[in-house]
N, C-alpha and C positions, 0 to 999 in steps of 0.2 A: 514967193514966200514959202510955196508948200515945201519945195526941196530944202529952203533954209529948215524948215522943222523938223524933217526928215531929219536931216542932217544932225540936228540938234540934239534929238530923240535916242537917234544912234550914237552919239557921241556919249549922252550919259549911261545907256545901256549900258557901255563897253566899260564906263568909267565905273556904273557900279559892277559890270561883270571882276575891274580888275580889284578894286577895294574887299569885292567876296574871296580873291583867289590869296589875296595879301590875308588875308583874316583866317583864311583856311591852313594858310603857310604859317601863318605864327601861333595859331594851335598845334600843328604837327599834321593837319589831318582828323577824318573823325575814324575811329575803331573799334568794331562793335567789340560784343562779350567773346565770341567767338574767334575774331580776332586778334585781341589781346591773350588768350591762353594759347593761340598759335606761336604768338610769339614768344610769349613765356617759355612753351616748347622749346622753340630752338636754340634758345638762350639756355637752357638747363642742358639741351645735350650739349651743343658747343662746352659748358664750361668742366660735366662731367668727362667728354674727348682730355681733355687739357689736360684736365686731375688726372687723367690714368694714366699718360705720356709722359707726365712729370712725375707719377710714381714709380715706373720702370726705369727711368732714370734715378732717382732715388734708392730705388733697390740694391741696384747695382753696388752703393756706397755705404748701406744701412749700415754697416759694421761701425763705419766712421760718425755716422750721425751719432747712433745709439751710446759711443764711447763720450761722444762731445758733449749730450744730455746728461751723459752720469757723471760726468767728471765733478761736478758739485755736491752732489751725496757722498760719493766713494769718499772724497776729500774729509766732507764731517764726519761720516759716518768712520774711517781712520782717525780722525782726532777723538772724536766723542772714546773709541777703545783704547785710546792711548792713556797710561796710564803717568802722572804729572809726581817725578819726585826731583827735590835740590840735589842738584849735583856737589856734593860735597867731595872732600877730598884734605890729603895732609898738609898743604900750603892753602888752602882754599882759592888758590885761583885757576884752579881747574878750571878748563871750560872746553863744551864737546865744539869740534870743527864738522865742518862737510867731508867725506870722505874724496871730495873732489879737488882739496887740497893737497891731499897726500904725493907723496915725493917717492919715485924710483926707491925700490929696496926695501919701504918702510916695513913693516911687518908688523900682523894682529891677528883674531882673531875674528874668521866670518860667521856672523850666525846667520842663516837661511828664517827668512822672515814670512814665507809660503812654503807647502810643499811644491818640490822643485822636480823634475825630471830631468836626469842628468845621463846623458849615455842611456845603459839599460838599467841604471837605480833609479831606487824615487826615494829623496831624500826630503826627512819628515821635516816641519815646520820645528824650528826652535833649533836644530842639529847647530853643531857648531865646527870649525875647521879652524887650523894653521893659515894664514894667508899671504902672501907678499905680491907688493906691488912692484909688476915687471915687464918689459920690453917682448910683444911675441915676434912671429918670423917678420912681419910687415913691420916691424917699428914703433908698434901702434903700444902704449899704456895700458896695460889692462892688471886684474885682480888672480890669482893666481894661487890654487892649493901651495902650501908647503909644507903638508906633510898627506900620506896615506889617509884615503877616510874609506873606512868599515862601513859600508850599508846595503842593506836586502841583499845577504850573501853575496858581494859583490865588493871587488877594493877597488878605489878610485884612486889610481896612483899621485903623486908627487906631482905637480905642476900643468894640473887640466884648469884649465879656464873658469872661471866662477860667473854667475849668469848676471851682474853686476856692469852698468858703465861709469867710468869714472867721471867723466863730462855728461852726466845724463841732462835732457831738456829741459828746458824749464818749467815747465806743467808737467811733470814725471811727478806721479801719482805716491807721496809717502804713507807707511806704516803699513798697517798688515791686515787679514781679513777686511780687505776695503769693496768688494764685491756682494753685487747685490746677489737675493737667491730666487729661484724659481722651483716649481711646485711640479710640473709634470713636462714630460718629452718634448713638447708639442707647444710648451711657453715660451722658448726660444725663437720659434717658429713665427708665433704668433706678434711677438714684441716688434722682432724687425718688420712684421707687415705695419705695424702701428706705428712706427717712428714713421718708418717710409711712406705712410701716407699722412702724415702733420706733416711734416716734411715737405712735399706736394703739395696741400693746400696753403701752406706757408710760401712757396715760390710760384704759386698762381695766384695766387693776391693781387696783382695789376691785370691780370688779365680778367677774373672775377667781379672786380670793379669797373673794367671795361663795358662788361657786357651786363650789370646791374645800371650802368649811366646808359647805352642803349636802348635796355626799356624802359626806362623813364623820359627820356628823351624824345616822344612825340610827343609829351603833353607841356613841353618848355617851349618859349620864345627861341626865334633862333638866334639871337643875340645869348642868350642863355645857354643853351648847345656848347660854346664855343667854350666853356669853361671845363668840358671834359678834359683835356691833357692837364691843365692843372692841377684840377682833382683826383686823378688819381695818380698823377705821381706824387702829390703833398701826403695821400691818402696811405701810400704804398713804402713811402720813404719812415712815416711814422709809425707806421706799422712795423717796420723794420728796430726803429727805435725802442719802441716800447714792447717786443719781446729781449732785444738786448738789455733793456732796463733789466727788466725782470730774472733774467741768468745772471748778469753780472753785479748787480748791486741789491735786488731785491730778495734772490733767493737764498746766497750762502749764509746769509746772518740768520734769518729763519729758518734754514735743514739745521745751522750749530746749534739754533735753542731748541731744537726740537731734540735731537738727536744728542742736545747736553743731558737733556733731562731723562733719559736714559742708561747711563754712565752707572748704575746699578743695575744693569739688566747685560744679558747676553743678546745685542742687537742683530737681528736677522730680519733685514729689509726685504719686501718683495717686491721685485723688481717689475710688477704690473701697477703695486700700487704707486711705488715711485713715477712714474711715468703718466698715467693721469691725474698725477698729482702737479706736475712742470710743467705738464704741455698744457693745464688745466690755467696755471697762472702768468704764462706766456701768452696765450693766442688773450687770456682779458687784458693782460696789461696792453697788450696790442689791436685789440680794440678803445680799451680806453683810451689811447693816443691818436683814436682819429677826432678828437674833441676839435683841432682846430681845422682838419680840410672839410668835416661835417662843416664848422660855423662858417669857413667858405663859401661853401656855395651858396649857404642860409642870407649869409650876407649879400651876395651876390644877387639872390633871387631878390631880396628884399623882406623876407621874412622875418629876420635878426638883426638888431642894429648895438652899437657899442652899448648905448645908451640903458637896452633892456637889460643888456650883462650886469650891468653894475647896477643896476635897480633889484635886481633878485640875487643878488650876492647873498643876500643870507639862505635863501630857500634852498640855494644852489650849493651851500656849503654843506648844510644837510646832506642833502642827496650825494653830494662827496663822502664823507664820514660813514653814511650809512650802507655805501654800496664798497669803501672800502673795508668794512667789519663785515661783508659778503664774502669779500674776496679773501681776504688774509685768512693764512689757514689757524689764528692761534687769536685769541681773546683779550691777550696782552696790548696795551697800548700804544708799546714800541714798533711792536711789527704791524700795528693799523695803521700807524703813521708814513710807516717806509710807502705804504698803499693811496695814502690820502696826501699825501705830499706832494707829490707830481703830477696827482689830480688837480691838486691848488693850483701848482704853477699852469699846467695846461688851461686850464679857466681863465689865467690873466695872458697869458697869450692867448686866448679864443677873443678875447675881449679887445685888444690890439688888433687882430684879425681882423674882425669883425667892422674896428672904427677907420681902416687903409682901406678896405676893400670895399665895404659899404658905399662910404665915402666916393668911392670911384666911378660907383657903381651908378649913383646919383648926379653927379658930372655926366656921363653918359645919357641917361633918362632927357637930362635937360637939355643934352645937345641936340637930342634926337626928336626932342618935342619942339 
């Protein structure tokens, strides 16, 4: 009998040796204080390494970011100086075309819309020329003096090229004084470092979230673990979204009213304030778009269920309205709206989210219990 005890003894030793090693595994482990800011460490240099190899590569392009960021000001800020008169005329049915219509030969009048540097002149904003549209050596359509233009002691004969495309882009930037300004030498300098690095922490987003689910990651089940690639490409993807939101549908009707209501003023933006001004309502709208991979994983862990969503629908709605009269840069209710809007919808997909995944996640529980 005694070996039968032995045996017995050892048997549950082992079995509770393994039930501690299982229980130790599905906390992560334990980690002291010291520990945990170890790791914190190496998770903060890692993700600064990252930032700075993706802002050298950003640098490289800053010209092209910082033109892409302005191209929705420049735009209002040209409309807002444009000045709005009926095109009348003796038949009244005038009506102005694209110059991109114009046909071999036509001939007008160019007025120079900037100053321009031409050759060795600099030809003042407003000047005006003879023009026709003609054939150069390549074949190719282009705008074309026709007659002598007088300027900075200098004549610019008969048939030089005018700085004009007749097929210009389609995002080819109209009207005139459409440029932002800057204050000293050294603001040039400074801006491209600024773009180039939102820039950078805009394209290390997935990786930054990588290694924010890392440290959080020993104190999960490891069933729970596995839910990192999800989260943060859902996390990374939305993020993506919701600064596009923000460029493309949320900022240009807010620069027009802003930049309307200055249409009595000689406008002269500064092109620092502009700039944490977009980058300011891009990276929130792009956090606020992580509303449904946040209720992910919420759901997932078991924290959040559909259920609570729509039980605090009202409180929730609040805290929508209120955080977008935060954000929006204007007091008006139209443009708190363009802000609280897609907050709305993200709450009812977090809530969707929340009742698939939950759900799933509860299936799971019971199989494994």
């Amino acid at each position: 009998m005694k070996p039968t005890r032995k045996r017995m003894a050892s048997t549950l030793l082992e079995s509770g040796d393994t039930d501690s090693d299982e229980k130790e595994s599905r906390l992560g482990g334990q980690m002291s204080f010291l520990d945990h800011l170890d790791e914190l460490r190496r998770r903060l240099v890692r993700s600064v390494i990252f930032v700075f190899v993706a802002f050298m590569a950003c640098w490289f392009v800053s010209d092209y970011i910082y033109n892409f960021l302005a191209r929705p000001v420049r735009v209002a800020l040209a409309d807002a100086q444009r000045r709005q008169l009926p095109l009348g005329g003796i038949t009244g049915n005038e009506a102005a075309l694209p110059l991109s219509s114009a046909q071999e030969n036509d001939v007008g009048r160019y007025v120079f819309a900037e100053t321009t540097k031409l050759g060795a002149s600099v030809i003042p904003v407003g000047a005006a020329v003879a023009a026709r549209v003609a054939r150069d050596a390549q074949g190719q359509l282009g705008l074309f003096t026709d007659e002598p233009l007088y300027a900075g002691g200098t004549i610019i004969p008969k048939g030089v090229r005018l700085p004009f495309e007749l097929n210009p882009q389609a995002d080819a930037l109209p009207g005139i004084d459409d440029r932002l300004v800057v204050n000293t030498a050294l603001e040039p300098f400074s801006l491209y470092v600024k773009v180039s690095l939102y820039a950078a922490v805009c394209l290390s987003v997935p990786f930054l979230l990588w290694q924010i689910w890392a440290f959080v990651a020993p104190g999960l089940y490891p069933h729970e673990r596995g839910y990192a690639v999800p989260f943060v490409i859902l996390a990374s993807l939305f993020f993506v979204a919701g600064a596009a939101f923000a460029y493309y549908i949320i900022f240009p009707p807010a620069a027009h009213y802003l930049l309307g209501l200055g249409q009595d003023f000689r406008l002269l933006l500064k092109a620092d304030d502009y700039f944490d001004f977009i980058i300011f309502i891009m990276l929130g709208m792009g956090l606020v778009f992580q509303m449904p991979a946040v209720t992910y994983i919420l759901a997932r862990i078991g924290l959040v269920t559909a259920w609570l969503l729509v039980r605090v629908w009202k409180t929730a709605l609040v805290v929508i309205l209120v955080a977008a009269a935060l954000i929006s840069p204007t007091s008006d209710v139209l443009n708190m709206m363009l802000f609280a809007a897609p907050m709305i919808v993200l709450y009812i997909i977090s809530i969707f989210v929340a009742w698939i995944f939950g759900r799933a996640r509860t299936k799971t529980a019971e199989a494994a219990g």
